[in-house]
C-alpha positions as CSV (number, residue, x, y, z in Angstrom):
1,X,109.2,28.9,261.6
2,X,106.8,26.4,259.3
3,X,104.1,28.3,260.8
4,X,105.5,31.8,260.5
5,X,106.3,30.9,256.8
6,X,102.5,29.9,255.9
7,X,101.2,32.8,257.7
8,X,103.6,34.8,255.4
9,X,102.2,33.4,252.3
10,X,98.7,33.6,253.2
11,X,99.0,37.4,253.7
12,X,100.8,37.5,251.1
13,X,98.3,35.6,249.1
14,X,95.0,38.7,250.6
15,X,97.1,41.1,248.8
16,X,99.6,42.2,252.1
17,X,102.3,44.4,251.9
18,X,103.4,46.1,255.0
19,X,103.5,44.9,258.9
20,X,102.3,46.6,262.1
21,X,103.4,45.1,265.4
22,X,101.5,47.1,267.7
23,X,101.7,48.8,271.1
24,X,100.1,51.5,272.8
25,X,101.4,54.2,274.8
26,X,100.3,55.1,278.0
27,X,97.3,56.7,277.2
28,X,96.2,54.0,275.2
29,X,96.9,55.5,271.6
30,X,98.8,52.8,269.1
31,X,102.5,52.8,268.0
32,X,104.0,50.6,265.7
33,X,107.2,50.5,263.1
34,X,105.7,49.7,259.5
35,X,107.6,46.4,258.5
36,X,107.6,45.1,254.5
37,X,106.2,42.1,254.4
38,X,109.5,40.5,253.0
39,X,110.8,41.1,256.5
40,X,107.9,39.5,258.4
41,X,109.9,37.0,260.1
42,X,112.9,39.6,261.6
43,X,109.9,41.5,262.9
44,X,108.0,38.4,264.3
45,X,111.8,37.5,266.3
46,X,111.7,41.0,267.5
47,X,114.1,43.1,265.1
48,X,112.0,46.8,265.7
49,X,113.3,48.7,268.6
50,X,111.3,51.7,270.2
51,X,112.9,54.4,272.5
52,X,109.9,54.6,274.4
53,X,111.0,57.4,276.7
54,X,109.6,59.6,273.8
55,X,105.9,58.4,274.2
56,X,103.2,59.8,276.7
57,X,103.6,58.1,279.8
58,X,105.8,55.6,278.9
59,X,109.0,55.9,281.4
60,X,111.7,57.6,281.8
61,X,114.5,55.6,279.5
62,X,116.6,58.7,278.1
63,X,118.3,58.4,274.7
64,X,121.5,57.4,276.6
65,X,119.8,53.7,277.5
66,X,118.7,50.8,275.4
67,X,115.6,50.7,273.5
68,X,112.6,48.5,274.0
69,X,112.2,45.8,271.8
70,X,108.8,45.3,270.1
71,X,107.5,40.9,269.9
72,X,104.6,40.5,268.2
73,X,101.9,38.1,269.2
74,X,101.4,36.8,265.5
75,X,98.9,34.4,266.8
76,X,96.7,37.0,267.0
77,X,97.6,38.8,263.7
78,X,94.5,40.4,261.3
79,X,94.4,41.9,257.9
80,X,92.9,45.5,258.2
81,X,90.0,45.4,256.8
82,X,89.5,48.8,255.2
83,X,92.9,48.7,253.9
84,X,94.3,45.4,252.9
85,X,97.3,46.3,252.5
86,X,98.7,46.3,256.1
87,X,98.7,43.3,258.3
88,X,98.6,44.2,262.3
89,X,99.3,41.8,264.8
90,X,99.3,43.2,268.9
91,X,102.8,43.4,270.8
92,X,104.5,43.2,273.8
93,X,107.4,45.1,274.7
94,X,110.6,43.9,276.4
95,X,113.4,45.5,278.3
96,X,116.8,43.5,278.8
97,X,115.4,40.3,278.0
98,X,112.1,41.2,280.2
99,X,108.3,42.5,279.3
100,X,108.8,46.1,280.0
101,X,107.7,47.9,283.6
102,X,105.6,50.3,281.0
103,X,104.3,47.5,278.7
104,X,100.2,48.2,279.3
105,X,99.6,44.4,277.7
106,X,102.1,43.0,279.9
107,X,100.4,44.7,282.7
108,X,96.9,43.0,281.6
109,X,98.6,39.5,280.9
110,X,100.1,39.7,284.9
111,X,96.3,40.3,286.0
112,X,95.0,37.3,284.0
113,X,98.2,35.3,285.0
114,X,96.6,36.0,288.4
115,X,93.5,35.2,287.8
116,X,94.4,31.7,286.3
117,X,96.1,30.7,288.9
118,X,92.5,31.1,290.9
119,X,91.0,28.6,288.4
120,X,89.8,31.6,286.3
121,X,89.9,32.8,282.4
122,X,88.1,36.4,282.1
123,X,85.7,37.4,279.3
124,X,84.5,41.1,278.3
125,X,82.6,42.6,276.5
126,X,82.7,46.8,275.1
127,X,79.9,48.7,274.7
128,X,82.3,51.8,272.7
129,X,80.6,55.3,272.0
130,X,82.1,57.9,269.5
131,X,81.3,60.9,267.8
132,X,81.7,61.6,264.1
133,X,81.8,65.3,263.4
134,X,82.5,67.7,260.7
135,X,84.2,70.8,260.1
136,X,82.2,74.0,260.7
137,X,84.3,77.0,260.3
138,X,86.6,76.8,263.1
139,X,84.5,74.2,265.1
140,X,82.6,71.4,264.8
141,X,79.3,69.7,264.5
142,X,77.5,66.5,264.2
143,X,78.1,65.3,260.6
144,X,74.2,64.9,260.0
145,X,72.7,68.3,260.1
146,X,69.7,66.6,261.0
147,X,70.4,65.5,264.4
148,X,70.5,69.4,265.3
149,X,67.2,69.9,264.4
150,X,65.5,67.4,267.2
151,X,66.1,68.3,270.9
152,X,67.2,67.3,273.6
153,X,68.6,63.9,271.4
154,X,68.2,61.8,268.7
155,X,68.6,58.7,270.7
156,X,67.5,55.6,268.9
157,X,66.1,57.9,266.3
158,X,65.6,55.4,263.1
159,X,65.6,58.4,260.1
160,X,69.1,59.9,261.6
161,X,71.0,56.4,262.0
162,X,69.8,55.3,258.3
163,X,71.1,59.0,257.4
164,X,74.6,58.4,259.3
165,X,74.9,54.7,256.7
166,X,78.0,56.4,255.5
167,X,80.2,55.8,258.6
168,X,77.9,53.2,260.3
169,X,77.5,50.7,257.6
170,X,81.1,50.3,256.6
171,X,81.8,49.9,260.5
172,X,79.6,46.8,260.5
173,X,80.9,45.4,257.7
174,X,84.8,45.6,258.9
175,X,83.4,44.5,262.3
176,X,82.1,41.5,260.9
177,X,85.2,40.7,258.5
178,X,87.5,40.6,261.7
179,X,85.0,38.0,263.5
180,X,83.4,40.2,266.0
181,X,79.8,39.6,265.1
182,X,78.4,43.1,265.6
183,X,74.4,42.2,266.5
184,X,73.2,45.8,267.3
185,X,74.3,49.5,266.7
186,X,72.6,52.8,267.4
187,X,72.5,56.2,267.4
188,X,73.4,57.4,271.0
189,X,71.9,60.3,273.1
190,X,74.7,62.9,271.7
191,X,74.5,64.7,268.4
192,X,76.3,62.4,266.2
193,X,77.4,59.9,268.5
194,X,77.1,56.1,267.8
195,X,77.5,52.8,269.8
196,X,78.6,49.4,268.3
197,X,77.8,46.2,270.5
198,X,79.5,43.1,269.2
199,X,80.1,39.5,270.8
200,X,82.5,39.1,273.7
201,X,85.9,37.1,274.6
202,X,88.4,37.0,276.8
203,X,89.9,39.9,278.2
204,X,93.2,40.7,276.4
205,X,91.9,39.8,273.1
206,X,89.2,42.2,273.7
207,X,91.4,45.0,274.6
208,X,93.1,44.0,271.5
209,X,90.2,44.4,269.6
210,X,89.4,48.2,271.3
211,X,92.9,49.2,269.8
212,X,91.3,48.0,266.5
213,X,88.2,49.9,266.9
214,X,89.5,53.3,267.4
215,X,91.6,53.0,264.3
216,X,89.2,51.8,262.5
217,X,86.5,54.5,263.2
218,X,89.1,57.4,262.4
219,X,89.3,55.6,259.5
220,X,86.2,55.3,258.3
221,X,84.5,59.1,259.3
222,X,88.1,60.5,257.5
223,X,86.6,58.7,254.3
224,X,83.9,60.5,254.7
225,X,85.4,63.6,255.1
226,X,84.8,63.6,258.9
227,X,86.5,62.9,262.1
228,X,85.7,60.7,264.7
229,X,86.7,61.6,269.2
230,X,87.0,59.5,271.9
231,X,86.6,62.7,274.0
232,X,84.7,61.6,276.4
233,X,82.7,64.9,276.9
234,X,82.8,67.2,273.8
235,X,81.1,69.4,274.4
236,X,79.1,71.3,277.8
237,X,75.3,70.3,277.0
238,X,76.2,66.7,275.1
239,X,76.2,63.0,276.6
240,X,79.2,61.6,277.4
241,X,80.6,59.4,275.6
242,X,81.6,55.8,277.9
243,X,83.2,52.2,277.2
244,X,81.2,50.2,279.3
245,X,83.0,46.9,280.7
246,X,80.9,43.9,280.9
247,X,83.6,41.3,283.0
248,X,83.1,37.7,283.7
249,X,84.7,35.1,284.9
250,X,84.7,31.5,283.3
251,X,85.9,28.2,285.2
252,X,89.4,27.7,283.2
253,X,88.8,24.2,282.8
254,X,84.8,23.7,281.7
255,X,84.5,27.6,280.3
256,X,81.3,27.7,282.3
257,X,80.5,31.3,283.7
258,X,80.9,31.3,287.7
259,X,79.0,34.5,288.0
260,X,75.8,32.5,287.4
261,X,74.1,30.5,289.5
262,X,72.8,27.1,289.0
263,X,69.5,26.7,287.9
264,X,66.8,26.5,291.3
265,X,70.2,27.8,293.6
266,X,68.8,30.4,295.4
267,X,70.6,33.8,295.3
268,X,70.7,37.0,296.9
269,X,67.6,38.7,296.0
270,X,66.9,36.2,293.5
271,X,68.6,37.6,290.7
272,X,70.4,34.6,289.8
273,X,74.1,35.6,290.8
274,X,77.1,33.7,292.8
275,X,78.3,34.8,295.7
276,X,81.3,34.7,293.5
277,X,80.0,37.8,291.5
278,X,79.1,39.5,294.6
279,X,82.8,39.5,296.3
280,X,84.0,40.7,292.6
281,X,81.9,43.5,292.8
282,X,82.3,44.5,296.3
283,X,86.5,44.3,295.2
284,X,85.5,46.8,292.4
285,X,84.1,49.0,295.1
286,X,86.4,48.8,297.2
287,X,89.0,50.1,294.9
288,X,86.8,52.5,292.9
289,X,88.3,55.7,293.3
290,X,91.5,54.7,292.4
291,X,90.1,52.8,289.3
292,X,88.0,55.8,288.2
293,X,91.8,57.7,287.9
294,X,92.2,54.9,284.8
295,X,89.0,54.3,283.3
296,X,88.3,58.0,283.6
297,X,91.7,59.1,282.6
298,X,91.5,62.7,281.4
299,X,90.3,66.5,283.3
300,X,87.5,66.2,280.4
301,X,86.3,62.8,281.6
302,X,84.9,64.1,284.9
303,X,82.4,66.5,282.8
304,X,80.6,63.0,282.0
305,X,80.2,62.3,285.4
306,X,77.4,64.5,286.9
307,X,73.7,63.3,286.9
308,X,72.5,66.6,284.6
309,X,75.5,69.4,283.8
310,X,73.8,71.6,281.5
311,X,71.8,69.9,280.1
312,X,67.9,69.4,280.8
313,X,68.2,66.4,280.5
314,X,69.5,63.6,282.8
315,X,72.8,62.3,281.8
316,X,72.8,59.1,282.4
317,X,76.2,58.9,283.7
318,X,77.4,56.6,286.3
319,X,78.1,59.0,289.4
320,X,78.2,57.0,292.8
321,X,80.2,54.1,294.0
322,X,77.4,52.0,294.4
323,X,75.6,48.3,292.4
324,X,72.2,47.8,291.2
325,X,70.6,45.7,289.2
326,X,69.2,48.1,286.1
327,X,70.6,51.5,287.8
328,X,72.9,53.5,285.3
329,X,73.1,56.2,287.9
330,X,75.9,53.8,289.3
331,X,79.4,52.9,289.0
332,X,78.3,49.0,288.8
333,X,75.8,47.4,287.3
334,X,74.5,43.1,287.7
335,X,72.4,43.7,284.6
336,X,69.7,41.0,284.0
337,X,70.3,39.9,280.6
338,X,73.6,38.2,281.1
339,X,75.2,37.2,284.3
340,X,78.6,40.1,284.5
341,X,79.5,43.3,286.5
342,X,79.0,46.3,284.2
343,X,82.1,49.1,284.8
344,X,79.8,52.0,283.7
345,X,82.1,54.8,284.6
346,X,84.6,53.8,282.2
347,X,85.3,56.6,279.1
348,X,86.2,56.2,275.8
349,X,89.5,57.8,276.3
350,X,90.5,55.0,278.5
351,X,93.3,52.7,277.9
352,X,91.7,49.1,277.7
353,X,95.1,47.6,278.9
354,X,95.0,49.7,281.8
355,X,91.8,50.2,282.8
356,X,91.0,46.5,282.6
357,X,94.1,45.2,284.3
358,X,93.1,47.5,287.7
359,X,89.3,46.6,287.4
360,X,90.3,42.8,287.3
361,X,93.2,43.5,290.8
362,X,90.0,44.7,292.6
363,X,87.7,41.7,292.1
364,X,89.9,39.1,292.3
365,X,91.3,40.9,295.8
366,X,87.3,41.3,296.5
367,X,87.2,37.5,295.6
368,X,90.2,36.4,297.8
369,X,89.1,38.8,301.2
370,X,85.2,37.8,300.3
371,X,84.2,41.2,300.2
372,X,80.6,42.0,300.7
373,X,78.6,44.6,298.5
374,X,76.1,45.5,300.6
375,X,72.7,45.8,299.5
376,X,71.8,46.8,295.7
377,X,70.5,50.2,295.1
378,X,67.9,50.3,292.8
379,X,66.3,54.2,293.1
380,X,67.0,56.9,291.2
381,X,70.1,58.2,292.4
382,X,69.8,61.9,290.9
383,X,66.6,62.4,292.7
384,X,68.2,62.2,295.9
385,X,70.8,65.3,298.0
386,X,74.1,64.1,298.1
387,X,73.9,64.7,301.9
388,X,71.2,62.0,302.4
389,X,73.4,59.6,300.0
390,X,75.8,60.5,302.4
391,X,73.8,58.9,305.2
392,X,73.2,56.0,303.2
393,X,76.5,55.1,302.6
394,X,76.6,56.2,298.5
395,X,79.5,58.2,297.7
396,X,80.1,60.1,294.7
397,X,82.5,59.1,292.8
398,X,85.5,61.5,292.4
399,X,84.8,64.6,290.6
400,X,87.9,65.8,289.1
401,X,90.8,64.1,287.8
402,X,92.8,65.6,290.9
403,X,90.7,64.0,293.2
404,X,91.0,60.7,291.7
405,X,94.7,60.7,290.9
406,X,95.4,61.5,294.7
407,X,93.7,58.2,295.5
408,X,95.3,56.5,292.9
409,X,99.0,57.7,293.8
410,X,98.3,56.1,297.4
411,X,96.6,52.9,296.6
412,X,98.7,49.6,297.1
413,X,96.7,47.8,295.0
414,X,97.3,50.4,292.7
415,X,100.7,50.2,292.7
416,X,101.0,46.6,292.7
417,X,99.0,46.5,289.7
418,X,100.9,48.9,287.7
419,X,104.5,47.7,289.4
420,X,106.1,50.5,291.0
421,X,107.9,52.1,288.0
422,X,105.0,52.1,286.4
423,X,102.3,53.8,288.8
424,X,105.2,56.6,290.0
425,X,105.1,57.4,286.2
426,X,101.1,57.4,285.7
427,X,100.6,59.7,288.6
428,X,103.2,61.8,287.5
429,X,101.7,62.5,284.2
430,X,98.2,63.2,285.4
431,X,99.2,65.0,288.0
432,X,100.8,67.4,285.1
433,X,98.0,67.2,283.2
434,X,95.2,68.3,286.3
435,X,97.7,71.4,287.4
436,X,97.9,72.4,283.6
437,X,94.7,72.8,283.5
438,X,94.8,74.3,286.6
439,X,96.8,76.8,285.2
440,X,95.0,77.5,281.6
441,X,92.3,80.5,282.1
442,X,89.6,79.8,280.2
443,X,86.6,81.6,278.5
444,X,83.9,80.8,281.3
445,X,86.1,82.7,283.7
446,X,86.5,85.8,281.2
447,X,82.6,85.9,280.4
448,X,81.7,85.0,284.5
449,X,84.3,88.0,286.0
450,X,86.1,90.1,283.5
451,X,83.1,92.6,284.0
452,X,82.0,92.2,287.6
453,X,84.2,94.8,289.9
């Protein structure tokens, strides 16, 4: 309580007035009760209650049963930077005295329990995309006008990120006040799109962070009059816009990084990585479809996955369930610059909890069956016929949400990962979501055969 008292004060003391304890629902997007400061302590003991049955994919508790009770992890509790008046600190929710079957953190803290208990503690890094777009009539557009004005992209382009310093520079800044030491950001492929890289840690506190992120970027493009998506593929002829993971594991005890090899060890192919890193993978792999249904959660994220769509250009997307060392055509990457598997087909619309939970179930199962990859695959992918991919033992990746969620409904690991209660509800949600859009008719199918008989 001495603790919880100071930690009072000293928010008190930066000027805050008001309390988030912090969840998300199942797709990721944060929920909170807003708590006056006075009442910090009731909070921290758990006094906010949630009927969750009233959030996206969060169970089926009626308004007949008990609610979920909210405890906030006040270790881990930041002042928001752009707005110093609200304190947030990331929660756990509990059900009759238990962390709740639909509690996405709980779900991540049962993987790293797991991993633990295998002598590990897992890092990760985020590579996070968004667009920042303005109102243009009843649409939208990129929010400067000078990115429209160089095609195919503006990728890397110096004069249109020092024009976008409205929304990029004050991102830096709060990046940097919470810790996260941003050391590079760019403008992306897309027409107003933006990528911030800033220093890893271990897994839950960087899904943490993610939560952060997104809130903080809607905050900052609505001060500029702007918004800013997480929709993975706004629009037909743009670049997708991903999450990348970059997932290591550390020895628990020394912190050293046991995908890299010793220094002279020789390694497969000479690339410098364990045989550790290699079962991971292969456990990624393995399990790929049924992770794509999380990391690529919505019927817009399979739009990003195709090596050209409409536009001339390629995409750059991670299509096939394949590794390589520098190939982005794939689903996994062993990227030279640091010793980690890179999750490329994860979106920004995915929820961190989630879709790093089930990516961490696959290589620790990869890990504990000693998996094998195969070899890398370091050609271009896209110039290639999916028929002789075929014969080469490269498979797409799933190509709509349908697909995926089919693979995901069957998959034990799956399943195990989510707990039962938790998985039956996922697939039942996407499964809704792929036949409604089944159902909508939309203005490609007017324009395509309104006209022909």
């Amino acid at each position: 309580m001495a603790k919880l008292a100071d930690l009072k004060k000293q928010l008190k003391a930066k000027g805050v007035q008001y309390f988030f304890g912090a969840y998300v629902d199942g797709l990721g997007v944060p929920k909170s009760k807003c708590v006056p400061i006075d009442h910090l302590e009731k909070a921290a003991a758990g006094s906010e209650l949630y009927t969750v049955g009233a959030l996206e994919a969060m169970g089926p508790l009626g308004p007949n049963e008990d609610e979920c009770v909210g405890l906030p992890d006040m270790a881990s509790t930041i002042v928001l930077p752009w707005d110093r008046r609200y304190a947030l600190a990331p929660t756990d929710l509990h059900f009759g005295g238990t962390p709740y079957s639909h509690c996405s953190r709980a779900i991540l803290k049962r993987q790293l329990a797991e991993a633990a208990k295998m002598g590990f503690k897992v890092n990760m890094g985020i590579e996070p995309e968004v667009y920042v777009l303005k109102a243009d009539g009843d649409g939208w557009k990129p929010f400067v006008s000078e990115d429209e004005r160089n095609r195919p992209t503006r990728g890397y382009d110096i004069e249109t990120t020092m024009l976008a310093d409205s929304f990029l520079e004050p991102m830096v800044k709060y990046i940097n006040e919470l810790g996260w030491d941003c050391y590079s950001f760019d403008h992306e492929g897309g027409d107003g799109q933006y990528e911030f890289d800033f220093n890893y840690t271990d897994a839950l506190a960087m899904a943490d962070r993610m939560m952060i992120f997104r809130l903080m970027a809607k905050h900052v493009a609505r001060s500029i009059g702007c918004i800013a998506t997480f929709m993975p593929k706004p629009w037909s002829n743009a670049f997708g816009s991903g999450a990348h993971f970059n997932i290591s594991l550390a020895d628990i005890k020394t912190g050293a990084n046991r995908f890299e090899a010793a220094k002279g060890a020789k390694t497969r192919d000479g690339r410098g990585y364990t045989e550790l890193a290699y079962h991971f993978t292969a456990g990624v792999l393995r399990y790929a479809d049924a992770i794509n249904a999380v990391v690529c959660p919505t019927v817009n994220s399979y739009k990003r996955l195709n090596p050209r769509g409409h536009m001339n250009e390629m995409s750059w997307a991670p299509v096939y369930r394949a590794y390589g060392q520098n190939n982005r055509t794939l689903m996994c990457r062993l990227p030279m610059n640091r010793r980690c598997l890179e999750l490329r087909n994860a979106d920004a619309a995915v929820n961190f909890y989630l879709g790093t939970a089930i990516t961490i179930a696959a290589g620790l199962a990869g890990i504990r069956q000693k998996l094998d990859p195969g070899k890398s695959v370091d050609f271009n992918t896209y110039d290639v016929s999916e028929e002789e991919l075929e014969k080469r033992g490269i498979h797409r990746l799933p190509r709509t949400l349908g697909q995926a969620i089919e693979v995901f409904a069957k998959d034990t690991l799956a399943r195990e990962t989510f707990g039962p209660a938790f998985h039956d509800s996922y697939t039942k949600y996407k499964r809704a979501e792929w036949q409604e859009y089944c159902l909508v008719v939309g203005e490609w199918e007017r324009e395509r055969y309104l006209h022909i008989w």
